[in-house]
Residue, then its C-alpha position, 0 to 999 in steps of 0.5 A: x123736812x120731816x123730823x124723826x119720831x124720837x122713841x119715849x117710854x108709854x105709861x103702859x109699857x113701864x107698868x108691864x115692866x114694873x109687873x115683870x119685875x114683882x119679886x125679883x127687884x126690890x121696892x126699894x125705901x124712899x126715905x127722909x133724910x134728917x140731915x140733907x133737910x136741915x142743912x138745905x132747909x127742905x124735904x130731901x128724899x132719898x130713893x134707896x137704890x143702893x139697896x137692890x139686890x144687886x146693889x144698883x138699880x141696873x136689875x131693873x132693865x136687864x132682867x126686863x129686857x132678857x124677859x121680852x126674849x123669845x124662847x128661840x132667842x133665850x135658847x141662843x143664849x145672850x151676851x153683855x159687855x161690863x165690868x160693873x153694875x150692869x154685869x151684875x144685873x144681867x148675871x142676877x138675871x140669867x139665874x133667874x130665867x135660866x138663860x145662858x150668858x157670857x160676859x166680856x169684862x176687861x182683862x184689868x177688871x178688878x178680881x172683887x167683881x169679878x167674884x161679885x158677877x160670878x156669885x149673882x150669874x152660878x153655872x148660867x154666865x161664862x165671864x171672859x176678860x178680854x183687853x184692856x178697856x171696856x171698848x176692847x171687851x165691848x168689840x168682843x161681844x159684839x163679835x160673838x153677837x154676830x157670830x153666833x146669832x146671840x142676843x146683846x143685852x145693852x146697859x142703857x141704849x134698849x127700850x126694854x132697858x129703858x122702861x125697866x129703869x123706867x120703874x124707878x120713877x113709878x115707885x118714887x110717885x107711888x111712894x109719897x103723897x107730896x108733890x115732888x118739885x125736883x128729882x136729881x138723877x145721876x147720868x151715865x149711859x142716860x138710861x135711868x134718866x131719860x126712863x125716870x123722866x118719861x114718866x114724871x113727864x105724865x105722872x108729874x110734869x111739874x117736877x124739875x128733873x136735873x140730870x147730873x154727870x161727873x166733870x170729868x165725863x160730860x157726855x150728855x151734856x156735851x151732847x145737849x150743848x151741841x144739840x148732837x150725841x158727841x162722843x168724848x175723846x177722853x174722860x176721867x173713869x173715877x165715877x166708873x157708874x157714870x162715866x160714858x165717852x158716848x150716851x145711848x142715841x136713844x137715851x140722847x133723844x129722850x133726855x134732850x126732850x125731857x130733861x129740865x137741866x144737865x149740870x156737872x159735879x166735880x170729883x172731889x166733891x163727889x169723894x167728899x159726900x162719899x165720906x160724909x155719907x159713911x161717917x155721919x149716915x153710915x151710908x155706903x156708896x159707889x162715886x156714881x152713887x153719890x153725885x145726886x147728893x153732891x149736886x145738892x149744894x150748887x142747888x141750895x138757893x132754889x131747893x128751900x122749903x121745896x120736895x127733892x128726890x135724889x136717886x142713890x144709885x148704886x152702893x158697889x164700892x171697893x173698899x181698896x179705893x178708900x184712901x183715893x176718895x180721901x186724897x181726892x175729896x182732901x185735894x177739891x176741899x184745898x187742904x191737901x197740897x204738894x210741892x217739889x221742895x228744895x232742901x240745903x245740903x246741910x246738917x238740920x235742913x230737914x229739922x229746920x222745915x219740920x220745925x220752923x216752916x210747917x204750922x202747927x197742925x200742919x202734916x206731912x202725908x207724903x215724902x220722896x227724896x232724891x239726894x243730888x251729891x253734885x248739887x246744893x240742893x235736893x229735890x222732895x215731892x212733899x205733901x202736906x195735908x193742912x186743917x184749914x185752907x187759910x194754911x196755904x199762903x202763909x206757908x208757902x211763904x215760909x218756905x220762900x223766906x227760908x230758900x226752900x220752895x221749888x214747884x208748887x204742883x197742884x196746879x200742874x195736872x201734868x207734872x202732879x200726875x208724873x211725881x205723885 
């Protein structure tokens, strides 16, 4: 049975890419970090991807690929399907060039991307929302692909795509005299991945490189663990950088060769590190941005006294999902919790729980009340955000003692999801 010749990056074309993008994607910094070192006991890297011009290392392989077009085929015009960085890398891209280009977002796409693609792209892109997922937009501008003769730009299943992220590697090793033992990218489509670790594969077969998904979008390690690209029925958008229902064939391929292992990281830690970049490295990061640094911690026992590189991706975050971030990263650390409480219908039930249930450093964040006239007692949705996790039994307690406990929904996605 003859086997299919699987398509990885040559040196040669990652350097061509690499010279293609001289003064348009930035060199950008690798730097030490201070506090990753000291905590984990090692040389932690952080490759500034965030610093791109764009925000994201996905100029890289949209400005390389719309560069391999024809002058016939840059006078089509050309088409891509996002509602994130890729868009505006393609319309950073069609400025560029000068080459026309329409964009199919999401009719829900929020309106700061939306200016975002618009401020990248001028006159050169037409952005057009159509739908209400990426797969209805996706569908559109494969249509007018079709119709129209015009080239679709790909956000990761491209070779040209590909060997522009594939730059990310190169610098990292061009960079750093030391030997570099691990490298934590972060996979979405995979085409960041499966580029990156075509070149260290050459340049520094020795380098673990660990690709790292959100819990709730495990594509490529789905598809590693079946040994077949698998399309997921449904994922947890949250980490919208990174979070794919199916990974390129292409990227599949590479990263089933060539990555050393995929792991997944759940979102709430992924929130938490959000926090802490900004409060203590006065770092700004997308969720997708922050999984390399996230996965850190599940790595600690084998990263001591060794030379890591984490990839920070991308830095487009929308300031409006902050209190998101802090309910997520509060609910993963176990200090934020939410309960269906009964209260008495009498005089001082409320007094009784505030002053008498709940500890002393214990807060109420959230409080829905529902007042049945015909019952005795009345259902709240509470929450409660404790300062230690500790907290939780003894309150819970509390609370059954005195007759107020009804449902503790933490746990309870399904409910949790439909009251809070």
């Amino acid at each position: 049975m003859q086997t299919e010749t699987v398509y990885i990056p040559t040196l040669e074309n990652v350097r061509k890419a690499a010279a293609t993008l001289n003064g348009v994607a930035a060199v950008t910094p690798l730097t030490h970090s201070l506090r990753y070192s000291k905590n984990l006991e090692a040389n932690i890297l952080l490759k500034r991807e965030d610093l791109q011009v764009v925000r994201s290392y996905k100029i890289r392989g949209a400005y390389n690929k719309m560069s391999s077009l024809t002058s016939a085929e840059r006078k089509k015009g050309i088409v891509c399907a996002s509602a994130g960085n890729h868009s505006q890398g393609v319309a950073y891209s069609c400025k560029e060039l000068q080459i026309k280009g329409t964009i199919y977002m999401p009719s829900p796409t929020p309106k700061q991307k939306i200016e975002q693609v618009k401020m990248f792209g001028e006159d050169y892109i037409d952005i057009v929302l159509v739908g209400d997922t990426f797969d209805d937009a996706n569908k559109a501008a494969l249509a007018e692909c079709n119709r129209l003769g015009k080239t679709f730009v790909h956000p990761f299943d491209d070779e040209k795509v590909i060997e522009g992220q594939a730059t990310v590697g190169l610098e990292i090793l061009e960079q750093t005299k030391k030997t570099i033992d691990y490298v934590f990218v972060a996979v979405g489509g995979g085409g960041l991945a499966s580029g990156l670790s075509s070149v260290f594969n050459v340049l520094s077969p020795q380098t673990k490189i660990i690709g790292i998904e959100p819990q709730g979008a495990p594509s490529m390690k789905t598809s590693l663990d079946n040994k077949k690209n698998t399309e997921l029925k449904e994922i947890d958008k949250f980490v919208d950088g990174a979070a794919v229902q199916r990974v390129g064939d292409k990227t599949f391929a590479i990263c089933s060769q060539l990555l050393d292992e995929m792991i997944t990281i759940p979102e709430g830690k992924v929130c938490q590190e959000i926090l802490d970049l900004y409060n203590k490295d006065a770092i700004v990061v997308e969720p997708a941005g922050a999984l390399t640094l996230a996965a850190l911690d599940f790595y600690k026992d084998k990263l001591k006294g060794k030379n890591v590189v984490c990839v920070v991706s991308g830095s487009n975050n929308d300031i409006t999902r902050t209190a998101e971030i802090k309910e997520r990263a509060l609910l993963y650390a176990n200090l934020k919790h939410y309960f269906i409480i009964r209260f008495p219908q009498r005089a001082g039930a409320l007094k009784e729980f505030v002053a008498e249930i709940l500890g002393p450093s214990d807060d109420i964040t959230h409080f829905q009340y529902t007042k049945k006239n015909a019952k005795e007692n009345a259902p709240a949705v509470v929450g409660i955000e404790l300062k230690d996790e500790t907290d939780l039994e003894p309150l819970i307690d509390r609370m059954k003692s005195r007759n107020f406990f009804g449902e503790y929904l933490n746990n309870k996605p399904d409910l949790f999801q439909y009251l809070v």
